[in-house]
N, C-alpha and C positions, 0 to 999 in steps of 0.2 A: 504494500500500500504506500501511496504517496505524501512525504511529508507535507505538512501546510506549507514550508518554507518553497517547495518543489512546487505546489497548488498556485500558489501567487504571483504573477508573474507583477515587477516590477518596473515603474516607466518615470522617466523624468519629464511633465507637465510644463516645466517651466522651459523649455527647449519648442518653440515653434517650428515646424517644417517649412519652408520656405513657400511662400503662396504662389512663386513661379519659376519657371524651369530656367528663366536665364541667371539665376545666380553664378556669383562665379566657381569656376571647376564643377560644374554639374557634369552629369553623363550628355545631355546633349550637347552642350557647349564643346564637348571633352571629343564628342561623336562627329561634328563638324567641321571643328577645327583639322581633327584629324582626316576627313574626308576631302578637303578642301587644300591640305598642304602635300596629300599624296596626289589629287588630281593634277593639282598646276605641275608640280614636279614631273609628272608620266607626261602630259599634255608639252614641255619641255622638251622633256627629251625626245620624244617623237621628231621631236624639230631637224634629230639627224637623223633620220632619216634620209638617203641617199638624193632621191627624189625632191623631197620637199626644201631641205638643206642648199640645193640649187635653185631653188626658186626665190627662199626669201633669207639665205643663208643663217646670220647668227639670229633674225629675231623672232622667233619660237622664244626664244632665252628670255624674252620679256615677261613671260608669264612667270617665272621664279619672284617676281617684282613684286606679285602678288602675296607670296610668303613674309616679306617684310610689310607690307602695306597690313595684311592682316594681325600681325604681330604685333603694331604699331595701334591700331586699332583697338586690339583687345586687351593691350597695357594701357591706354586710355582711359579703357571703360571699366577693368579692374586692375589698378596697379598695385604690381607687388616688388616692393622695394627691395625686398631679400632674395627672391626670384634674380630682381637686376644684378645685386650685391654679385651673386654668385660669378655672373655672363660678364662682367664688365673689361675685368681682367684680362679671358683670353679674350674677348673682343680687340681689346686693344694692342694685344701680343699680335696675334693673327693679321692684326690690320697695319701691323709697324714696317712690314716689309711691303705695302703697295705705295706706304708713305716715305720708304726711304729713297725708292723706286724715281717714285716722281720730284723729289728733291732735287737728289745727285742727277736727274735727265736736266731740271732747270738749269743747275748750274751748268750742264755742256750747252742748252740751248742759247743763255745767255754768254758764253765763250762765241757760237759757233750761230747766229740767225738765218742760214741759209737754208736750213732743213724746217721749211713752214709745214708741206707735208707729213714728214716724219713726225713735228710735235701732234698734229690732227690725230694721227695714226696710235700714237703712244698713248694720247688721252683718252683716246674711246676705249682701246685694252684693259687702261687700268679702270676704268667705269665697268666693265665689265666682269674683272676682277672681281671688283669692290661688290658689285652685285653678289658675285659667287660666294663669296667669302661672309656677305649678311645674310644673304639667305640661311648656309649653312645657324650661325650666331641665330640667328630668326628661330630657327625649328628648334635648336637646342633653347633658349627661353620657354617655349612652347610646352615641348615635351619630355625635355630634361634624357636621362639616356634612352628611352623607347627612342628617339629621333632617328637611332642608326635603322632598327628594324625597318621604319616606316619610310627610312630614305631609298634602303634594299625594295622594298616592296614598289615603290614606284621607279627606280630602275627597272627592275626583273617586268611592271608592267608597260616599259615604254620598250623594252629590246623585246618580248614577245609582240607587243602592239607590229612594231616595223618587219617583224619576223611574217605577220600576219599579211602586209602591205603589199611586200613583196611577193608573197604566192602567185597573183593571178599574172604578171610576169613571166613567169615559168611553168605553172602547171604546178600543180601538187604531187604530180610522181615523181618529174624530172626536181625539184624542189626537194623532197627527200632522199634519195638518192644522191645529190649534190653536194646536200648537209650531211650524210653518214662518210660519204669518201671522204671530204674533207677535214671529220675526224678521227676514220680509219687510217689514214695517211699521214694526218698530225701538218697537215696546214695544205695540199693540194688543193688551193679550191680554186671552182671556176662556177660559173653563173651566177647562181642562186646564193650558195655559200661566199662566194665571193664579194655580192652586194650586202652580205650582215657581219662583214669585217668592220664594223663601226667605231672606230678609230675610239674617241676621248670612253664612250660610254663602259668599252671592255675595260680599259684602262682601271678603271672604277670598279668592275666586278674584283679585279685584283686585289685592290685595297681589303674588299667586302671580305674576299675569302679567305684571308690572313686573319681579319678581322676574329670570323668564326671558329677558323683552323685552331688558331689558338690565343682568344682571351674571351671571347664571350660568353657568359654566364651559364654555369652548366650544374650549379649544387641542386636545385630543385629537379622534380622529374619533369614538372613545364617546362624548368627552361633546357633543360636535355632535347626535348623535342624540337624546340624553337631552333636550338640553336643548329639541330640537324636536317630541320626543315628547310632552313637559308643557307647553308652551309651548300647542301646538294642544287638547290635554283641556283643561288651565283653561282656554283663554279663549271655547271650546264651553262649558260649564258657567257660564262666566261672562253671556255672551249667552243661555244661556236662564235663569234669573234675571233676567235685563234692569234693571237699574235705573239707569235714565236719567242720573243725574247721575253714577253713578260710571263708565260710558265713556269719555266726554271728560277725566277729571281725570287716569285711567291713563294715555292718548295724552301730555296734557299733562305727565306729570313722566317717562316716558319717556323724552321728547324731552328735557327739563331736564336729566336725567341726563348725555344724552349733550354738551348744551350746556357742563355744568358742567366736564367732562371736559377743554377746551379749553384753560380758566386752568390753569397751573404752582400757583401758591399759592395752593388752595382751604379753606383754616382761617378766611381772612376772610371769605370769602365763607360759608362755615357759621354761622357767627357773626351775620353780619348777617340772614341765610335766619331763622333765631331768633326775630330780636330782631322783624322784619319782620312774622312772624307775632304776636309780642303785641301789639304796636300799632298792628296792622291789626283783632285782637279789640275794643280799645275804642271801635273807630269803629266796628266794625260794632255792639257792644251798643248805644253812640247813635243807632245809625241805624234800627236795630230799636226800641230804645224811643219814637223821635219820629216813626217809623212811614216813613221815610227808605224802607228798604231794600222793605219791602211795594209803595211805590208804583215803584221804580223796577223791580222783579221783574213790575209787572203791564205796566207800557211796555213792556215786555222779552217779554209775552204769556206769563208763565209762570203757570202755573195754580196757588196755594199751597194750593186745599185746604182753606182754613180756620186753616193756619198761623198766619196772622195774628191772628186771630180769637186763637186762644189766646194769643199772644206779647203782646196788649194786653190780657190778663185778669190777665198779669203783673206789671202797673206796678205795681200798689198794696201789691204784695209785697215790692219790696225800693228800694231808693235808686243812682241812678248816683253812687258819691262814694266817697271814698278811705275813708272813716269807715263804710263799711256792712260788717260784719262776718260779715253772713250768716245764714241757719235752719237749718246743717243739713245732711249729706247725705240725703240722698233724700225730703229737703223738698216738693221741685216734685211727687212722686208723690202724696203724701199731697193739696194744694192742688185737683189733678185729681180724685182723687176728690171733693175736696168740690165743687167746681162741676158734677162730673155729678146727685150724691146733691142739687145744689140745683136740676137742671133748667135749669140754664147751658148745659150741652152735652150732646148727645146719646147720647155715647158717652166712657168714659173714655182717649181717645186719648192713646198715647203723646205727648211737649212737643213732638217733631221740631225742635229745637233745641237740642244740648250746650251751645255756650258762652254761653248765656241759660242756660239750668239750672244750668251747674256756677259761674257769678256770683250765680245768687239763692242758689243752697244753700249757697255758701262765701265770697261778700262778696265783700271785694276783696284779703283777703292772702291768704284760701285759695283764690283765681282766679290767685293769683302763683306759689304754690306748683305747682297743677295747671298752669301754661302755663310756667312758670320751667323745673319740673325735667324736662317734656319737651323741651321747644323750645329751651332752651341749654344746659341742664346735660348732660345726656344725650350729645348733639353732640359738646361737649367731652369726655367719657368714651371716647367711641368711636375718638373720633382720637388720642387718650393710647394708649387700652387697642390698637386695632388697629388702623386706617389711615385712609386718606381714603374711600376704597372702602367701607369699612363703613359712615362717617358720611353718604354719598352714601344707599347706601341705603335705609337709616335714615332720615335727613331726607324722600326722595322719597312710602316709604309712609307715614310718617307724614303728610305735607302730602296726600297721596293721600286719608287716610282723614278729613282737615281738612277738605277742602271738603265729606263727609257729614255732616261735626257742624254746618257752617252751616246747615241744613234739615232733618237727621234725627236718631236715637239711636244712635247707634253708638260712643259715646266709651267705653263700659264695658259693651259687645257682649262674651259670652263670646268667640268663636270668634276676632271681630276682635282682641280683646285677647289672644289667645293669638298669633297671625300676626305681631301686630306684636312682640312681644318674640323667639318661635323665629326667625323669618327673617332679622335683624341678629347674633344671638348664633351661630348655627347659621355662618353665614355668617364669622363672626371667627374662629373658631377654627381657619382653615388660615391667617390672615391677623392674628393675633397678632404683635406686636413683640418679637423674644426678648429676653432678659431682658440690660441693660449689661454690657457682663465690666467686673469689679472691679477698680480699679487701684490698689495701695496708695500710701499718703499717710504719710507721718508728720506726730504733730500737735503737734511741736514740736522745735528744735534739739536739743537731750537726746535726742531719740529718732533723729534722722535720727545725728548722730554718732555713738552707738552701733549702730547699723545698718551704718553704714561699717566702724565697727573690727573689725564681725565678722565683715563680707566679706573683710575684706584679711589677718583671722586664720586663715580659712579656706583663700585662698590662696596662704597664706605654708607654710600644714601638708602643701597638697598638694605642692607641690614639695620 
């Protein structure tokens, strides 16, 4: 039989239920918001789509716009200031390299006023950036870490969406058939497979899959499933985009990750992972400009493409030396065009080499700035602001997305640069350092004796 205490169910009266659903953090609010940050996100990316990406090229990208607009919006209409407290931080870490960016271009522009198009060209990049980089900051406000899932989920629905687009193109037989050699064969593709090689977006599923591979949440049975549910969509999505060099780089900081995991005291080892990476840059810009790296990539049987070909059209454009100052952001764009309009090259191909580009366009102090405030400033931020854990994976996709920039464009990729800012920040926010409790000090004799005299007045009065 059941006690009276068990009989009685118990209610707090003095607790109103909200008389309408748009309170804040309600499940509706909670339901649309999220509805609404994964549509515009898919609705985006759809944008490259082969097809449509030639028609209206970056502005699809506009819809992301909407993520901040809403964000802004709905801190309006319920602001939470400890919400901000949290975001503020890496906002402004995140956003320090678009601002260092367009400083040190001022100053070569004001050295150098002849490049009017080139500044045109640099300021819309870095708005575009800047877009990438709030939106990211945007969803994290929002949703704090769910943000990564919900940013995989409208990935995974904008590369099925263009995966869909493309069928009637080809037919649905010749379309699978197309897709299976091209992953039987580990990159053969032609037709079908060929137009869902979608450049920035795979790029991204890479990120994701490290992401999964190994840090995301897996002590619950929920989140065991979740995390095996995304796990297997990225990295289907990932393989078919197929891009050759980014498989092996995922595998390999994977495995990093878990190696690094091993050492107790991983701050040096961050530190040096850094520093490792800048001056392994200047050997490789030597070794590209003395034509080093070309000949040892063709021993190696790898096919560049023509890479080279470009990368020595480069010399006479900037100087390897502390004293070279640089042309420029988005210098190297402008140069390309002239060598197609002179019948140099065929086609105005993108450089496929970031840190050749981001050394001619920005010298050698704005190459320090751009490889400084990622590769060790950052590092150090993340282990200040939130742990080792974050810095691990942090450092991993980033060095992930390093070995692209030695061969390809991807250092100021919308998509990739949104990945790498949400998936570190998204990620800290359950893994934030709470804040020292305060322990008072007196700051000087006079104040500690007095401090005394009014303890011992106090309990002289209570007795």
């Amino acid at each position: 039989m059941r006690t009276l205490s068990e009989i009685i169910v118990k209610r707090d009266y003095t607790q109103k239920a909200p008389s309408s659903i748009f309170y804040k953090d309600s499940p509706f609010w909670q339901r649309l918001l999220c509805v609404c940050f994964i549509g515009l996100l898919t609705f985006a990316g759809l944008g490259e789509w082969k097809t449509l990406n030639n028609m209206l090229g970056g502005l699809p990208k506009i819809f992301t716009m909407g993520v901040i607009a809403m964000t802004v919006g709905y801190g309006f209409i319920y602001p939470d200031i400890e919400r901000l407290k949290k975001i503020v931080w890496p906002a402004l870490v995140c956003m320090s390299l678009i601002a260092a960016l367009l400083l040190w271009s001022m100053v070569i522009w004001m050295m150098n006023l002849n490049n009017i198009s080139t500044m045109v060209d640099a300021c819309s990049k870095l708005v575009f950036q800047s877009i990438s980089i709030l939106t990211a900051i945007s969803g994290v406000y929002l949703f704090g870490s769910k943000t990564i899932d919900m940013f995989a989920i409208a990935m995974c629905m904008a590369n099925a969406g263009i995966m869909v687009l493309e069928i009637p193109n080809f037919g649905l037989g010749p379309s699978i058939q197309s897709l299976v050699t091209c992953l039987v064969t580990f990159g053969e593709a032609e037709g079908y497979a060929r137009n869902l090689e979608i450049h920035d977006i795979t790029f991204v599923f890479g990120q994701l899959v490290l992401y999964y591979a190994a840090f995301a949440p897996h002590e619950t049975r929920r989140e065991k499933r979740q995390r095996i549910f995304f796990l297997i969509a990225c990295t289907f999505f990932f393989f078919v985009g197929m891009k050759r060099i980014a498989i092996p780089a995922v595998v390999l900081f994977v495995i990093v990750a878990y190696f690094v995991r091993l050492f107790k005291k991983k701050k040096p080892i961050f530190v040096l992972w850094g520093i490792a990476w800048v001056i392994f840059f200047f050997l490789y810009l030597y070794g590209v400009r003395t034509g080093v790296v070309s000949q040892v990539l063709k021993v190696l049987g790898i096919d560049m493409m023509g890479r080279d070909y470009l990368w020595s059209l480069a010399n006479d454009y900037y100087e390897f030396s502390v004293g070279y100052f640089g042309k420029g952001f988005e210098y190297v764009d402008s140069i390309v065009g002239i060598w197609y309009n002179a019948g140099i090259i065929n086609h105005p191909y993108p450089f496929h080499n970031d840190i050749l580009k981001v050394f001619v366009e920005m010298g050698f102090p704005g190459f320090m700035f751009w490889s400084g405030i990622q590769y060790i400033i950052t590092p150090i931020f993340w282990t200040k602001y939130a742990d080792d854990e974050t810095t691990l994976l942090y450092l991993c996709n980033l060095s992930y997305m390093t070995m692209t920039y030695l061969t390809d464009n991807t250092s100021f990729s919308f998509w990739s640069t949104m990945a790498l800012r949400l998936i570190p920040v998204a990620y800290s926010m359950e893994r934030k350092k709470p804040p020292k409790p305060q322990v008072w000090k007196p700051r000087d004799k006079k104040e500690m004796h007095e401090h005394i005299r009014i303890l011992m007045q106090e309990s002289q009065e209570q007795k």
